[in-house]
N, C-alpha and C positions, 0 to 999 in steps of 0.2 A: 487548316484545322484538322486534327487529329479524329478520327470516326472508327468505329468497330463496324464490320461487316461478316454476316453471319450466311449463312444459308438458312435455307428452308429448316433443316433437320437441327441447326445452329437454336434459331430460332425456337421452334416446336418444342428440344433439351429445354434450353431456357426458363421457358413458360410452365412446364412440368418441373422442375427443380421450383423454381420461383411461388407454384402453387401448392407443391409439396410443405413448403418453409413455412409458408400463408397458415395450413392447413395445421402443422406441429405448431407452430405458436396461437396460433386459437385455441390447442386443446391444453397448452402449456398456462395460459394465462386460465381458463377454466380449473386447472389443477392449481393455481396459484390461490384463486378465487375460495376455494372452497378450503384450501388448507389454512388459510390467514380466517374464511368463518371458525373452522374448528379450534384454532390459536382462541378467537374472542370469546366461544364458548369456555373453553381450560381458563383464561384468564381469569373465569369469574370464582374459579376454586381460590381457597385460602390458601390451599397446599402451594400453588402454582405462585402464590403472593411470598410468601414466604420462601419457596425456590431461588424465586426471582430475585429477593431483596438478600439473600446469601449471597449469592453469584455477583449482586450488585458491592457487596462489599469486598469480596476474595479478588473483582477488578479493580477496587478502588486501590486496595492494597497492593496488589501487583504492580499498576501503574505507578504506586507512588515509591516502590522499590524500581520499578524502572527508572523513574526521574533520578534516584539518588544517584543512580552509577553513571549511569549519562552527563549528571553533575560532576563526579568525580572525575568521568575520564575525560571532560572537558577539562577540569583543573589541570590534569595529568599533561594532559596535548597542550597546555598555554605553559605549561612551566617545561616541558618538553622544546616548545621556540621559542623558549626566550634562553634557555641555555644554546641552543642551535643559532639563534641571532649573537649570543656573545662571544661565542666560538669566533663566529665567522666574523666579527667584528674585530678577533684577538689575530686571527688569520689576515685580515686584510692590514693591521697595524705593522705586524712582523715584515709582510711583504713592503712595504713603505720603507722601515729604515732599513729595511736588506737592500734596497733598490738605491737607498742615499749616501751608504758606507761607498 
C-alpha cells in the first residue's frame, strides 16, 4: 500500500496551506453570501425585470440561430458520408472486376 511520508516541516507547510484554503473559502462563501443578498434586493426592481426578460430573449434567439446551423451542418456532414460511403463503395466495385479480368 502506497503512503505519503512527510516530515515535521512536510507536515507543519501542509496544515498552513490547508488552513490558509479553509480561511479564503470562508471569506469567499461570505462574499458569495452577501453578493446573491444584493442580486435578491436588484431583483426586486422593474428595471432589473425587464433587463432580465431582454437578455432572456436575445438567448432565446441566439440559441435557436445556433440550433439552425448545427442543423445544417449536420445535413452537410450526412450528405458529406454518404457521398464518401458511395465513393468508396464505387472504389471497392472497380477493384473487384480489376482483380477478375
Amino acid at each position: 500500500m502506497a503512503g505519503i511520508r512527510m516530515n515535521g516541516d512536510g507536515v507543519a507547510a501542509t496544515v498552513a496551506a490547508l488552513t490558509s484554503h479553509a480561511s479564503s473559502a470562508s471569506d469567499n462563501a461570505r462574499a458569495a453570501e452577501s453578493a446573491l443578498t444584493d442580486v435578491e434586493v436588484a431583483a426586486r426592481s422593474p428595471q432589473l425585470a425587464s433587463a432580465l426578460g431582454n437578455f432572456v430573449s436575445r438567448f432565446t434567439a441566439q440559441a435557436t440561430k445556433v440550433s439552425e446551423h448545427i442543423d445544417a451542418l449536420g445535413g452537410g456532414l450526412n450528405s458529406a458520408a454518404a457521398a464518401i460511403s458511395e465513393t468508396d463503395s464505387q472504389i471497392g466495385d472497380s477493384a473487384r472486376s480489376l482483380t477478375q479480368r
